[in-house]
C-alpha positions as a Markdown table, in Angstrom:
| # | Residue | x | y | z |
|---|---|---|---|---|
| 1 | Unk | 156.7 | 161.7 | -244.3 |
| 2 | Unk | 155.8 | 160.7 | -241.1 |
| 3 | Unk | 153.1 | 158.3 | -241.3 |
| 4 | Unk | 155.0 | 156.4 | -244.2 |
| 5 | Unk | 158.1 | 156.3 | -241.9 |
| 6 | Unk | 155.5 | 154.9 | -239.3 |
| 7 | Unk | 154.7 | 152.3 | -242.0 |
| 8 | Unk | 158.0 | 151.9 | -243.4 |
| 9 | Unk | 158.8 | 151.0 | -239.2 |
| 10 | Unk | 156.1 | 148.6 | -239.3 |
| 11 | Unk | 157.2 | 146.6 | -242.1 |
| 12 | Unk | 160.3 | 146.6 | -241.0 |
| 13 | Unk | 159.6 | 145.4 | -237.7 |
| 14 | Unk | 157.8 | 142.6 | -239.2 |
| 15 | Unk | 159.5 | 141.2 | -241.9 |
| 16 | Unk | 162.2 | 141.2 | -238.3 |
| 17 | Unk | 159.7 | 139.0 | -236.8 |
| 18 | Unk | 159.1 | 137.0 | -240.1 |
| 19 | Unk | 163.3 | 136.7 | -240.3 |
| 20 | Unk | 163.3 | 135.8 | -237.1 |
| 21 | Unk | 161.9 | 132.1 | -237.7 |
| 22 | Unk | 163.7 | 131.5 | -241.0 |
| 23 | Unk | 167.3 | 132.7 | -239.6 |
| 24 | Unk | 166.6 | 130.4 | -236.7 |
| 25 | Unk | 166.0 | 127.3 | -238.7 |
| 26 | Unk | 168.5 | 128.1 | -241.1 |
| 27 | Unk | 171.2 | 128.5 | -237.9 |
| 28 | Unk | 170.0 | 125.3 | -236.7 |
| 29 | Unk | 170.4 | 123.6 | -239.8 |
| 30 | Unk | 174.1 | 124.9 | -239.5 |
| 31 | Unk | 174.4 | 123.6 | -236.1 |
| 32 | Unk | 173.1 | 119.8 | -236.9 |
| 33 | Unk | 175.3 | 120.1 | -239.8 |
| 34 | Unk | 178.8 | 120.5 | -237.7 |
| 35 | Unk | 177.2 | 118.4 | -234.4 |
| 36 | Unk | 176.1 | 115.8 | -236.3 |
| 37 | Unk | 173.3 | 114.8 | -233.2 |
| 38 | Unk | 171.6 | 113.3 | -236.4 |
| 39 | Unk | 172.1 | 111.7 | -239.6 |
| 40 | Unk | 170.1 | 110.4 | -242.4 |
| 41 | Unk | 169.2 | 106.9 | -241.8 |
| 42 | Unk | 169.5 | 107.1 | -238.0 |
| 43 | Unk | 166.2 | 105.8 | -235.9 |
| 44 | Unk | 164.9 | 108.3 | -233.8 |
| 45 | Unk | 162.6 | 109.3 | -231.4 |
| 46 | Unk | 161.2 | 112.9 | -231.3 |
| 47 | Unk | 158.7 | 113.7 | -228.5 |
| 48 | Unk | 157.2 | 110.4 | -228.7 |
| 49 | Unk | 157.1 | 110.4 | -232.8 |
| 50 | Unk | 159.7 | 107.8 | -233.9 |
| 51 | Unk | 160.8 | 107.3 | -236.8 |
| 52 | Unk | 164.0 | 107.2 | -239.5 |
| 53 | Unk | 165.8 | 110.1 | -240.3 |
| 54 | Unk | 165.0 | 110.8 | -244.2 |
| 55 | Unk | 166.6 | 113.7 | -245.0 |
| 56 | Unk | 168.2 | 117.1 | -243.4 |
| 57 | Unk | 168.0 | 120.2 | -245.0 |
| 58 | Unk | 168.9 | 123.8 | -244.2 |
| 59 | Unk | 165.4 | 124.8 | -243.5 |
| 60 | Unk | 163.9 | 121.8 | -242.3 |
| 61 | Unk | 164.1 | 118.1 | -242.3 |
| 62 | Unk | 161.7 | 115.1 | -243.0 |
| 63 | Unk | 161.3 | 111.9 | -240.7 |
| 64 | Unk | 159.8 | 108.7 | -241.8 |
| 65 | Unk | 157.7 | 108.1 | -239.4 |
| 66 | Unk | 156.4 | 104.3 | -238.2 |
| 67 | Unk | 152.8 | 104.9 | -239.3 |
| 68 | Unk | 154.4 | 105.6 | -243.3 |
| 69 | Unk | 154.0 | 109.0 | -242.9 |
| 70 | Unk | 157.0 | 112.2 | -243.6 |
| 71 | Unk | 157.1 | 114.2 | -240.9 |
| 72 | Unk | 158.2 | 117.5 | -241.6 |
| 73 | Unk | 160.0 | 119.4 | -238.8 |
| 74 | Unk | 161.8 | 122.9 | -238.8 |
| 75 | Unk | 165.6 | 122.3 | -238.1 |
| 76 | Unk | 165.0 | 124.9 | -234.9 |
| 77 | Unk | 161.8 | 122.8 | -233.7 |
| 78 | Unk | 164.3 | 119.3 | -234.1 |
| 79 | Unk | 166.9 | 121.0 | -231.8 |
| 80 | Unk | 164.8 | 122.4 | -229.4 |
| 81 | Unk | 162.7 | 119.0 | -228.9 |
| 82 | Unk | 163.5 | 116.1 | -226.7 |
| 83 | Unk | 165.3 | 113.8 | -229.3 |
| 84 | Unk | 166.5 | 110.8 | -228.5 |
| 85 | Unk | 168.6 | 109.1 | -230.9 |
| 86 | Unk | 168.6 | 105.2 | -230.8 |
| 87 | Unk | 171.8 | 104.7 | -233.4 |
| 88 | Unk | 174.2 | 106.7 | -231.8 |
| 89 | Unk | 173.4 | 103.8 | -229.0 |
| 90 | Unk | 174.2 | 101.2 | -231.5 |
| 91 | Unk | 170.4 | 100.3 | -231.9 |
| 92 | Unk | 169.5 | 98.9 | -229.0 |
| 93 | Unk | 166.8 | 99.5 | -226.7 |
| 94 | Unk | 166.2 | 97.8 | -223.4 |
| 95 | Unk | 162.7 | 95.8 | -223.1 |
| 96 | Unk | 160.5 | 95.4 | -220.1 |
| 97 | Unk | 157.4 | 93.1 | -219.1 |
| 98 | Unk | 155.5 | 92.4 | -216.2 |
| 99 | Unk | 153.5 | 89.3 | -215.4 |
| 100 | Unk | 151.2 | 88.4 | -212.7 |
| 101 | Unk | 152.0 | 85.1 | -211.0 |
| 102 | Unk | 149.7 | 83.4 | -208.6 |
| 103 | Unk | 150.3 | 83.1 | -204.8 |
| 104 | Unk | 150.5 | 79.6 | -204.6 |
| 105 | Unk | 153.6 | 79.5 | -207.2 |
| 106 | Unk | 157.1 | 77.8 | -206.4 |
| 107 | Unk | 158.6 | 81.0 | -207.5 |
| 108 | Unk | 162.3 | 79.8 | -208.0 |
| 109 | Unk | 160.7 | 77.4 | -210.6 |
| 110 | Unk | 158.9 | 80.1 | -212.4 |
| 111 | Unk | 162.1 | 81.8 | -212.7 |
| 112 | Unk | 164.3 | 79.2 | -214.1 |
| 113 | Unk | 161.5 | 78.2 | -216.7 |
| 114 | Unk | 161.6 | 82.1 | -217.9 |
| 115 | Unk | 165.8 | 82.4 | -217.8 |
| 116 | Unk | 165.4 | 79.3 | -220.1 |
| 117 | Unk | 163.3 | 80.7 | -222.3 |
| 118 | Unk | 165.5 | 83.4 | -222.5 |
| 119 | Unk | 168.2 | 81.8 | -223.1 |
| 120 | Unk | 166.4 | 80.1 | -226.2 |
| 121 | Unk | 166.0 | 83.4 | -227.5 |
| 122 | Unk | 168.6 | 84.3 | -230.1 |
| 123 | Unk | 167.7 | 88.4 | -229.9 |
| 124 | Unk | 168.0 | 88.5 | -227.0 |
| 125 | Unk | 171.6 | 89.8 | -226.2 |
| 126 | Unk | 173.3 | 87.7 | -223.4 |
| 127 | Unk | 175.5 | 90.4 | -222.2 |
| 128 | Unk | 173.8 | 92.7 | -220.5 |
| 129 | Unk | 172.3 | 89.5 | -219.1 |
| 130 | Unk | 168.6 | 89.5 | -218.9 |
| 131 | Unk | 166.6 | 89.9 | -215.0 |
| 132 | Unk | 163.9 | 88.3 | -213.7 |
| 133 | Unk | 162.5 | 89.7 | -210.4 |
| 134 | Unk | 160.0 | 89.9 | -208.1 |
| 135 | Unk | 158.3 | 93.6 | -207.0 |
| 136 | Unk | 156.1 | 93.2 | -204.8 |
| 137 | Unk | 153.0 | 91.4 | -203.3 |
| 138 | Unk | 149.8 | 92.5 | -205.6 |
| 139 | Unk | 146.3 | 92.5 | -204.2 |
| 140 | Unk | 145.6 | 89.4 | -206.5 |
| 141 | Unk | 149.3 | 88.2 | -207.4 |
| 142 | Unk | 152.9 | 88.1 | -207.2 |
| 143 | Unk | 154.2 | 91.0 | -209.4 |
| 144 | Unk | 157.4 | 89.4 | -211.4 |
| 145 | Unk | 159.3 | 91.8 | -214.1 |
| 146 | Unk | 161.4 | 90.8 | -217.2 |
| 147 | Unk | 164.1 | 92.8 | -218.4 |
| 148 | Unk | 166.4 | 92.6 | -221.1 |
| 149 | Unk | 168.2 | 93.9 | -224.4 |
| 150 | Unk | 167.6 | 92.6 | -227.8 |
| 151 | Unk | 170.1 | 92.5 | -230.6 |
| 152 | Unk | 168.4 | 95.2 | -232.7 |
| 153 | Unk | 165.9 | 98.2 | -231.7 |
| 154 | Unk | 163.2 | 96.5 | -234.8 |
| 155 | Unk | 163.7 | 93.1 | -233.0 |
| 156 | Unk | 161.8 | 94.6 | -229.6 |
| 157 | Unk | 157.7 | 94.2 | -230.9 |
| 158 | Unk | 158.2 | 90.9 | -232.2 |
| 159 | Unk | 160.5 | 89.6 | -229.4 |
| 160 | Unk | 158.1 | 91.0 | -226.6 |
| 161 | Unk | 154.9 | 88.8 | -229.0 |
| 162 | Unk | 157.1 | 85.3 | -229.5 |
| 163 | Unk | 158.0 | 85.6 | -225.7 |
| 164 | Unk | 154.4 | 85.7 | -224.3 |
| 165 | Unk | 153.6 | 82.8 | -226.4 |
| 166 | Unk | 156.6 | 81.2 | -225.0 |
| 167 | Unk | 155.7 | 82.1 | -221.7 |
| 168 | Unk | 152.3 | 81.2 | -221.5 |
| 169 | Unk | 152.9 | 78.0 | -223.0 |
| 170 | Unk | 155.2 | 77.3 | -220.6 |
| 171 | Unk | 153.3 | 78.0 | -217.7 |
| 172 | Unk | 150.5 | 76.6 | -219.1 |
| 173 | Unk | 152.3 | 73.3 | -219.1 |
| 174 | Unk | 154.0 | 73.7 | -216.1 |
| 175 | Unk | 150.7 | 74.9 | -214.2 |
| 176 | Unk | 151.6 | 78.0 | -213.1 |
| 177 | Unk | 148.7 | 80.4 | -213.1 |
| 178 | Unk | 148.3 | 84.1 | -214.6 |
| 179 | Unk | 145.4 | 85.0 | -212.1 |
| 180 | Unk | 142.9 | 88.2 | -213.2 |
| 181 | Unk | 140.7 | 90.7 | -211.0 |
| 182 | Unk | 137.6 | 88.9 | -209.7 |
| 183 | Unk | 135.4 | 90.3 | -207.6 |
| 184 | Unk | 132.2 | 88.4 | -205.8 |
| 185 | Unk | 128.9 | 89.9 | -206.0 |
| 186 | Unk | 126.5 | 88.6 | -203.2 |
| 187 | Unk | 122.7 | 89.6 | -203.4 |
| 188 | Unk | 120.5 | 89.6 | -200.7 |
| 189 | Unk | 116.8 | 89.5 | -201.3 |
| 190 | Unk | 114.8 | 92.1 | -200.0 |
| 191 | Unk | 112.2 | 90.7 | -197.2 |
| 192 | Unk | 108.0 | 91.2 | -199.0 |
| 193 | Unk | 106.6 | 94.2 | -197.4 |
| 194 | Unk | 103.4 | 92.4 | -196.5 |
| 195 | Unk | 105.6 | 89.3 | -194.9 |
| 196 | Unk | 106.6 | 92.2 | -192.4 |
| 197 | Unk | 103.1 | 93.4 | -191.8 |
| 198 | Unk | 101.7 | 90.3 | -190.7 |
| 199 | Unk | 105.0 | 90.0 | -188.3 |
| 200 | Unk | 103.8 | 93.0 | -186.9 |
């Protein structure tokens, strides 16, 4: 009687361990149910994994990810991750650039042919106005960052592509210079041993 109340302990303890898991999900499931931090169709972004919201289930729930894959995630994993959720924003997410300008630029110029550009642009939202500013003095250029908001979250990839073109056009026409890393290499040939013995 002992041992199999020893074993009958055992089991117990670890179909508790087993429940554990499946009660947790099944609470968190509960939880996104009533919150609503969630809900099918919303783009999010889950430790780095984005995606769209397929489906949410008691157990678990399935997000479409942007390579085409389902990612399945336990309800209790979802809660407990760092989600951020771009639709409760209204689907828009801010987008950055940086671009190198050459020391020799008339910077105000540079600035007004990029604010036009932007202007041009019809994803990119005019309120928040966009920014163009200068950081700081780079070892082989003038560091300049662009920042605005587009219309929709989707639009960002293939607003950031169109504006390089733009931009480089632009500058390309206007001859202002991207400048790269270049570094100078000067060789010294080595004096002929036998040169230095007759010296001697």
């Amino acid at each position: 009687m002992e041992r199999i109340t020893i074993i009958i302990g055992a089991l117990g303890v670890g179909i508790g361990f087993g429940l554990q898991t499946l009660v947790n999900n099944l609470v968190s499931g509960l939880i996104i149910a009533f919150e609503k931090p969630v809900n099918v169709g919303d783009i999010v972004d889950i430790d780095g994994q984005g995606g769209t919201m397929k489906s949410i289930g008691f157990r678990s729930s399935v997000i479409s990810t942007w390579d085409g894959g389902d990612l399945v995630m336990p309800n209790g994993d979802l809660l407990n991750s760092h989600l951020m959720n771009w639709t409760l924003s209204g689907n828009r997410k801010r987008l950055s650039m940086e671009i190198g300008i050459a020391y020799d630029t008339d910077l105000q110029k540079c600035r007004e042919i990029i604010y036009q550009i932007l202007e041009d642009e019809d994803r990119v939202l005019k309120n928040p106005k966009p920014a163009v500013n200068f950081e700081l003095f780079g070892d082989n250029a003038i560091a300049l960052k662009i920042q605005l908001w587009t219309r929709h979250l989707k639009d960002n990839n293939p607003t950031r592509n169109d504006l390089i073109i733009a931009i480089k056009d632009a500058f390309d026409q206007n001859g202002i210079k991207i400048p790269f890393s270049q570094h100078e290499v000067y060789l010294h040939q080595a004096a002929n041993p036998k040169s230095l013995d007759r010296e001697k």
